[in-house]
C-alpha positions in Angstrom: 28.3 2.9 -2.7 27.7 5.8 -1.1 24.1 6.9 -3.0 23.2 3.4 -2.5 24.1 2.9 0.9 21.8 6.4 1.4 18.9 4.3 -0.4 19.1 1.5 1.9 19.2 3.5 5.0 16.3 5.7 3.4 13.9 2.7 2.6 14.7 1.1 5.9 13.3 4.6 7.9 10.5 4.5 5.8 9.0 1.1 6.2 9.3 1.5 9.8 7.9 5.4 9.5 4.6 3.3 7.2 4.2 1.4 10.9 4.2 4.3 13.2 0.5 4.9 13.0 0.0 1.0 14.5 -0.8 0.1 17.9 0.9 -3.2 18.7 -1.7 -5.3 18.6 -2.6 -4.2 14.7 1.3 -5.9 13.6 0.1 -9.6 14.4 -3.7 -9.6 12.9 -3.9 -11.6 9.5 -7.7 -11.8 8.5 -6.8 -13.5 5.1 -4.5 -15.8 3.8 -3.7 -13.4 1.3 -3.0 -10.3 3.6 0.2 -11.0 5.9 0.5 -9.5 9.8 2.9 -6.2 9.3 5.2 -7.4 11.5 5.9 -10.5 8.6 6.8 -7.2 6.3 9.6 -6.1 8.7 11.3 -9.4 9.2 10.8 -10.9 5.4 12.6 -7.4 4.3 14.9 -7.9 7.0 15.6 -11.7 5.9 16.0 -10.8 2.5 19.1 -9.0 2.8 20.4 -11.0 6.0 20.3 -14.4 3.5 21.3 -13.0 0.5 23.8 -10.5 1.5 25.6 -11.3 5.1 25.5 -14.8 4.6 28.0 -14.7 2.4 30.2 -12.5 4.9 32.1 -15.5 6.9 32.0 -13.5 9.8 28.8 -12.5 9.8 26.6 -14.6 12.6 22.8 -15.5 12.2 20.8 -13.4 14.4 18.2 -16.1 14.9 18.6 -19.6 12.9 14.8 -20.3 13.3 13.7 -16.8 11.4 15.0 -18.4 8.1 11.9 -20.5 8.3 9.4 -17.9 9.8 10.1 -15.2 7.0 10.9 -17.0 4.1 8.4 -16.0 1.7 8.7 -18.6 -1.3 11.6 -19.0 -2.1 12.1 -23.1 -2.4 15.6 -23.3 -2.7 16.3 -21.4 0.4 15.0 -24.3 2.3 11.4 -24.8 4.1 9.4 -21.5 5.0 5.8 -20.9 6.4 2.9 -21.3 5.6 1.7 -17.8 3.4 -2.2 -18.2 5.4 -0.7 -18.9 8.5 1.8 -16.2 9.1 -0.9 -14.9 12.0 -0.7 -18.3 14.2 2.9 -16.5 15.8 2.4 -14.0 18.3 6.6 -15.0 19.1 8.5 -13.3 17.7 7.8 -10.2 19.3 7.3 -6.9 17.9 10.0 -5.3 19.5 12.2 -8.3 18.8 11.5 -8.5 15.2 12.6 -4.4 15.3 15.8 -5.6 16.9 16.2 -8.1 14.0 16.1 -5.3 11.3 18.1 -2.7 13.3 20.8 -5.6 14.0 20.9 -6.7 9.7 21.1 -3.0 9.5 24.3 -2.2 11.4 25.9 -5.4 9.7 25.0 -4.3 6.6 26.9 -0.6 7.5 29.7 -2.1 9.1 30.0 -4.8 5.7 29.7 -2.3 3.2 33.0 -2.2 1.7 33.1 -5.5 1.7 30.5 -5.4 -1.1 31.6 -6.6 -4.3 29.8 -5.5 -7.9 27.5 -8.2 -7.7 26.6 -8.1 -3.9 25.7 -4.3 -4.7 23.3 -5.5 -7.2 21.7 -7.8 -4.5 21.8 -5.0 -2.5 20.4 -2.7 -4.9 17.4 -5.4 -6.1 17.0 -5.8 -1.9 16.0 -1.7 -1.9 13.5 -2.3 -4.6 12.3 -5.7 -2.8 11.2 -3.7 0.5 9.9 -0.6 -1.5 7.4 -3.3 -3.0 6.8 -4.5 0.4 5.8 -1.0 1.5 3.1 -1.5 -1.0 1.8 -4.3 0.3 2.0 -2.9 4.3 -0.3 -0.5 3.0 -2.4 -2.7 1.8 -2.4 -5.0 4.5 -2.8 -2.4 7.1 -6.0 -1.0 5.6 -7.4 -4.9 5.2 -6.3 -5.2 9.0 -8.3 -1.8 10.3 -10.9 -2.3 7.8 -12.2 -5.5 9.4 -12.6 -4.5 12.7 -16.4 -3.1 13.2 -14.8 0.7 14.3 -13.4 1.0 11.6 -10.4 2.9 12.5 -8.3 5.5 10.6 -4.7 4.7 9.7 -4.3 8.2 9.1 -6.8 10.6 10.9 -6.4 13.7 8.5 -9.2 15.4 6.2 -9.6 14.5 2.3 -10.9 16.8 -0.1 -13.4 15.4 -2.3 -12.1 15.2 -5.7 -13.1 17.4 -8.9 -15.4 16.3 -11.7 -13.0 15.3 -14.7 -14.9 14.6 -17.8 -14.7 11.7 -19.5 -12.3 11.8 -22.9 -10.7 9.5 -25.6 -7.1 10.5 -26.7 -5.7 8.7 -29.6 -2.4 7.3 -29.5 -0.9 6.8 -32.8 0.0 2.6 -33.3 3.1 1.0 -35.4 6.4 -0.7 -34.3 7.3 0.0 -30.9 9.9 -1.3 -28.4 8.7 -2.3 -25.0 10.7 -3.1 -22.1 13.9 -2.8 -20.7 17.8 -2.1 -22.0 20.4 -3.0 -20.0 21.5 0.2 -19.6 17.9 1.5 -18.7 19.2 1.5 -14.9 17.9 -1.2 -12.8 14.8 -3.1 -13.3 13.1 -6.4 -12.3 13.7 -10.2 -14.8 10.4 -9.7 -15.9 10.7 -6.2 -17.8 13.1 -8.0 -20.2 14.2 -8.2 -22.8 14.1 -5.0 -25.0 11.6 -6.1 -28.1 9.8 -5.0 -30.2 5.7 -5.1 -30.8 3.1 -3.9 -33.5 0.2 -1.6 -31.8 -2.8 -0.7 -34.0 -4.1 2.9 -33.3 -5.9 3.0 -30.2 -7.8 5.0 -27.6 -7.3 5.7 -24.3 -9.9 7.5 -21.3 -8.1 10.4 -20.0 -8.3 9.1 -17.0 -9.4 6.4 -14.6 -13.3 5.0 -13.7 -14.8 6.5 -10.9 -16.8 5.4 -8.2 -19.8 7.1 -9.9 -19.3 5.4 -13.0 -19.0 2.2 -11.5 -22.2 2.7 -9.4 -24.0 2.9 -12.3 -23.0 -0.4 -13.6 -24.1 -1.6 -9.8 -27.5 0.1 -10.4 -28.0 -1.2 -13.9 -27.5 -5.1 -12.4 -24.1 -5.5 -14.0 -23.5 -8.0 -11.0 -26.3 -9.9 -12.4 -25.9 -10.0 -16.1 -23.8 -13.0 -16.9 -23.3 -11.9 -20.3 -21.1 -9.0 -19.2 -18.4 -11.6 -17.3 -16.1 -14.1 -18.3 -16.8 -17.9 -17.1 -14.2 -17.9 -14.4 -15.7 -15.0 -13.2 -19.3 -15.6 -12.6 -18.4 -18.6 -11.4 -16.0 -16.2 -8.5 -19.1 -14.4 -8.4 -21.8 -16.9 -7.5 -19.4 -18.2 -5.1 -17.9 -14.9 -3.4 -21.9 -13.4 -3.6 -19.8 -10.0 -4.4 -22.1 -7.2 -5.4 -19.5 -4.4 -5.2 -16.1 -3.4 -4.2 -14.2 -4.1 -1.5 -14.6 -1.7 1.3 -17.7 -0.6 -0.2 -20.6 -0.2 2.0 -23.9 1.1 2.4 -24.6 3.3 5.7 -27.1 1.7 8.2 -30.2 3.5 10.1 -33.0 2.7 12.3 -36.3 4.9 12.9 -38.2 6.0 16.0 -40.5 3.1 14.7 -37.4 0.7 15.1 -37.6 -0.4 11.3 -34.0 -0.2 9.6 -32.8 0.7 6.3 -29.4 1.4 4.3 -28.5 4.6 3.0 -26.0 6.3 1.3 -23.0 4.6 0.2 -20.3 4.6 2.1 -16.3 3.3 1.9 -13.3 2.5 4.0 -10.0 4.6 3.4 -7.3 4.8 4.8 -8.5 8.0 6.4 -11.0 6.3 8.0 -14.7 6.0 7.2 -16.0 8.2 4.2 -18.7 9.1 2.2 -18.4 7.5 -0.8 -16.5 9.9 -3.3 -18.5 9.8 -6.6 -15.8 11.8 -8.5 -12.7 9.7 -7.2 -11.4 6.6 -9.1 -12.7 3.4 -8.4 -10.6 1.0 -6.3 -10.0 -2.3 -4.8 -11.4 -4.1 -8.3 -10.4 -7.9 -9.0 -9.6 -8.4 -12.9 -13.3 -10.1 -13.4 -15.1 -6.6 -12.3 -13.1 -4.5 -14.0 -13.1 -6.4 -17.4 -17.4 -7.1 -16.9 -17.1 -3.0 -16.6 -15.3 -2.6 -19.6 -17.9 -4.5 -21.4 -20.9 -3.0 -19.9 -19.0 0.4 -21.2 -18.7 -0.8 -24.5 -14.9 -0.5 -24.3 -11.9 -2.9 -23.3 -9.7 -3.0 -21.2 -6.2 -2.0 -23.2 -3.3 -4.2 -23.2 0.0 -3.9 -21.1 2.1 -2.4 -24.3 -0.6 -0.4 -24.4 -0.4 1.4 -21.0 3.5 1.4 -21.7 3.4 3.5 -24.7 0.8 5.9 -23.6 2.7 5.9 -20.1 6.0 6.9 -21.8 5.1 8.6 -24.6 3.4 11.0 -21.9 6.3 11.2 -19.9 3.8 10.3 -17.0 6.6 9.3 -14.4 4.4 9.5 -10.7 5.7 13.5 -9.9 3.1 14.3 -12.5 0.5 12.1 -11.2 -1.1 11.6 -7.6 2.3 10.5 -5.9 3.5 12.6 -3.3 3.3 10.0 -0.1 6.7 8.8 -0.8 8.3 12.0 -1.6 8.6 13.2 1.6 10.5 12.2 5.3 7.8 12.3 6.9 4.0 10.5 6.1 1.7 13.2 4.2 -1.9 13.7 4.8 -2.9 12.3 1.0 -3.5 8.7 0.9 -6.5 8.9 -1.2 -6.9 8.0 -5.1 -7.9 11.6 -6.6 -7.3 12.5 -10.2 -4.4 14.3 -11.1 -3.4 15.8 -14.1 -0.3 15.0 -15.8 1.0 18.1 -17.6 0.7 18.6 -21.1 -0.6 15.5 -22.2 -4.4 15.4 -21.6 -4.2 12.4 -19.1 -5.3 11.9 -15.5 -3.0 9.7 -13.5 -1.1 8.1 -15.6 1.0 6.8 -13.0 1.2 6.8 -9.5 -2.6 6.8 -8.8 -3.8 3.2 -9.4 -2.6 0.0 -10.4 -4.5 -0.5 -13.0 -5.6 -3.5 -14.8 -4.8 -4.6 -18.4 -6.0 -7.3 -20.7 -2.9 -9.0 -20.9 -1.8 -12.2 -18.8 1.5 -12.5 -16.7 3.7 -14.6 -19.5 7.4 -13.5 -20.2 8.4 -11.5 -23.2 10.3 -13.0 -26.2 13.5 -14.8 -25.2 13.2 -13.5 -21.9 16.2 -15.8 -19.9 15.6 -17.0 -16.2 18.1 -15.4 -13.5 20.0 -18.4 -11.9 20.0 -19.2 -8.4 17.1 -18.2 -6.1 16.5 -15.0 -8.0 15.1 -17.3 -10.5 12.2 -17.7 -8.5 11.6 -14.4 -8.0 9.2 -13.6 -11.0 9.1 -16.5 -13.6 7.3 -18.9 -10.9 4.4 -16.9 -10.7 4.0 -16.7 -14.8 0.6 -18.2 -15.0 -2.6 -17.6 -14.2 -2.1 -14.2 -13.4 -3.3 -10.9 -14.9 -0.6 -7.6 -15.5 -1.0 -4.2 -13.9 0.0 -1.0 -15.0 1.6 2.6 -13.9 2.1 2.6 -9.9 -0.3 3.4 -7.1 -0.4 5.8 -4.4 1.8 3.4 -2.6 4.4 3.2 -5.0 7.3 5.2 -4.2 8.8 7.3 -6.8 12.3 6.3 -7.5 11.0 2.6 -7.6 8.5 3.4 -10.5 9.4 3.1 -14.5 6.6 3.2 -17.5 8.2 -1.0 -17.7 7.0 -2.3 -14.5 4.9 -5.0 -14.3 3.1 -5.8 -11.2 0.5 -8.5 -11.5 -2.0 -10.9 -9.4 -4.8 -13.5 -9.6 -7.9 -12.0 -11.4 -9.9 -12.5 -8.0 -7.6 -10.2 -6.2 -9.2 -7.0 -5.2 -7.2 -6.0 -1.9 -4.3 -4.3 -4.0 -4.8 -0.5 -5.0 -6.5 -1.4 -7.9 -8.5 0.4 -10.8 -9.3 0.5 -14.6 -8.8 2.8 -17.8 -10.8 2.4 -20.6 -9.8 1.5 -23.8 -11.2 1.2 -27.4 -10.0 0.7 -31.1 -9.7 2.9 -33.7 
């Protein structure tokens, strides 16, 4: 218990360390149904393990009977919960008090802890894993929240190199009859990862490493936002109705003359580090599934499949300490929240993991004789098996005892406020 007990106390520090650079008034802004106020992160982490640990504890006492409603996320058969887009209507509860919530669930869960059975320290243990995917999305919500405002604030106010030219390279992976996903006695992973099976590849190709924002400017400059040929139905349809012409955060720098006529400039983008240049050399980011898959076409490539990333991912042994992820590696927040290119020793690839999520070809469906959890964990994955697109090997936000070449994170092919990128891929 002891190890995990360290792990809970750990995430906990570090979700509240992600909010530090917040005033109070950033923790309650919601600009999109999507994107939830950061205070919502706290108490939904914080409600997670009040309702599915202490409440079995029969002297454990609610802290607040109405919270159950306010930071339920989804799950049905926990009762009513929320509204997802509405989640920015409460400015009660408090910040503060919402802190007091998570510090109280946090002493319970200390004083209870031998009290934990086997199966309450898998809760506990799946609870850990819960918030560090919730970090994820702070970070992403935070930079939706700054990026909105017309000042464009910094969440982190500390320089960025620019990143190194990395040519552009196909590796071959070699095909046949692989397994994919999770064993039991893998360690811990999420409903979706199973079960073990296995799956014919064909040879393949992969790009060393991810598109970059020059790259993807020139598909902007050679009308690849007007070429319905290069995009799937759904997604000149999202198009014509969105009127998106690049990616999120992208923007083109505004000036006036002496002669008061106006122009745009050079392109710009919103980081985390505030407002930059844009980085030519640096991976691309913040793509929905449509504009990376019109990309991939343009490029005369694909995008490769989710058993795809897998194999090259572990084959490589590309776990995030040999990619770009050293922001969760540390006690305190580090001065690199960019997307950069880094090499992954002694296989040939760039960011592998850690870098970008990046997008595959495959849907979100369930592997062969994959078998629902019971109870409310049952909802935890399967109910969001349509419709959706997977992602592959880990962001910048992704901490590094939470990554494994399995996961599967995955979201609506519109989606573009997620760390989000794409690899090439072609046949052999």
């Amino acid at each position: 218990m002891t190890n995990l007990h360290e792990r809970y106390r750990a995430t906990r520090a570090l979700t509240e360390r992600l909010c530090e650079p917040l005033e109070t008034e950033d923790y309650v802004v919601q600009p999109r149904a999507e994107v939830s106020p950061p205070k919502w992160h706290l108490a939904h982490t914080t409600w997670f393990f009040e309702t599915f640990l202490l409440s079995h504890i029969p002297s454990y006492t609610a802290y607040n009977t109405n919270f159950p409603r306010l930071f339920n996320s989804y799950y049905k058969t926990q009762g009513e919960h929320w509204i997802q887009g509405e989640r920015g209507q409460l400015s009660r509860p408090t910040v503060k008090e919402i802190y007091r919530y998570r510090h109280h669930v946090d002493a319970a869960i200390n004083d209870n802890a031998d009290r934990f059975d086997p199966e309450m320290l898998k809760i506990l243990e799946t609870g850990i894993h819960h918030e560090q995917q919730h970090q994820e999305l702070l970070l992403m919500d935070i930079k939706a929240i700054l990026a909105i405002n017309p000042e464009m604030p910094a969440y982190l106010n500390t320089p960025v190199a620019p990143s190194d030219q990395t040519p552009l390279a196909y590796l071959t992976i070699e095909g046949g009859i692989h397994r994919f996903g999770v064993n039991p006695e893998d360690g811990f992973s999420f409903c979706n990862e199973t079960p073990n099976h296995q799956r014919l590849l064909n040879d393949f190709s992969l790009a060393n490493r991810p598109v970059t924002n020059g790259e993807y400017l020139a598909f902007i400059e050679d009308g690849g936002y007007s070429e319905p040929f290069l995009w799937k139905s759904d997604g000149w349809n999202w198009l014509q109705a969105s009127g998106v012409r690049w990616p999120l955060y992208w923007h083109k720098e505004s000036w006036h003359n002496e002669s008061g006529h106006k122009g745009s400039g050079e392109w710009r983008e919103y980081t985390l580090h505030g407002d930059m240049p844009l980085d030519l050399h640096a991976p691309v980011c913040h793509l929905s599934w449509y504009e990376a898959d019109a990309y991939a076409c343009w490029a005369k490539a694909r995008l490769p499949d989710e058993f795809e990333l897998e194999l090259a991912i572990d084959r490589q042994h590309a776990h995030p300490a040999a990619g770009n992820n050293d922001f969760f590696r540390h006690d305190t927040l580090t001065p690199r929240l960019d997307t950069h290119h880094r090499p992954a020793p002694n296989s040939g690839f760039y960011s592998l993991a850690g870098n970008l999520w990046e997008w595959t070809a495959s849907p979100y469906v369930s592997y062969p004789k994959y078998q629902r959890p019971a109870g409310a964990f049952g909802e935890y994955n399967q109910k969001f098996m349509a419709n959706q697109m997977v992602l592959r090997g880990g962001c910048i936000a992704t901490s590094g005892d939470h990554f494994r070449a399995t996961y599967r994170n995955f979201f609506f092919p519109h989606q573009r406020w997620a760390f989000t990128g794409l690899r090439l891929a072609r046949d052999v």
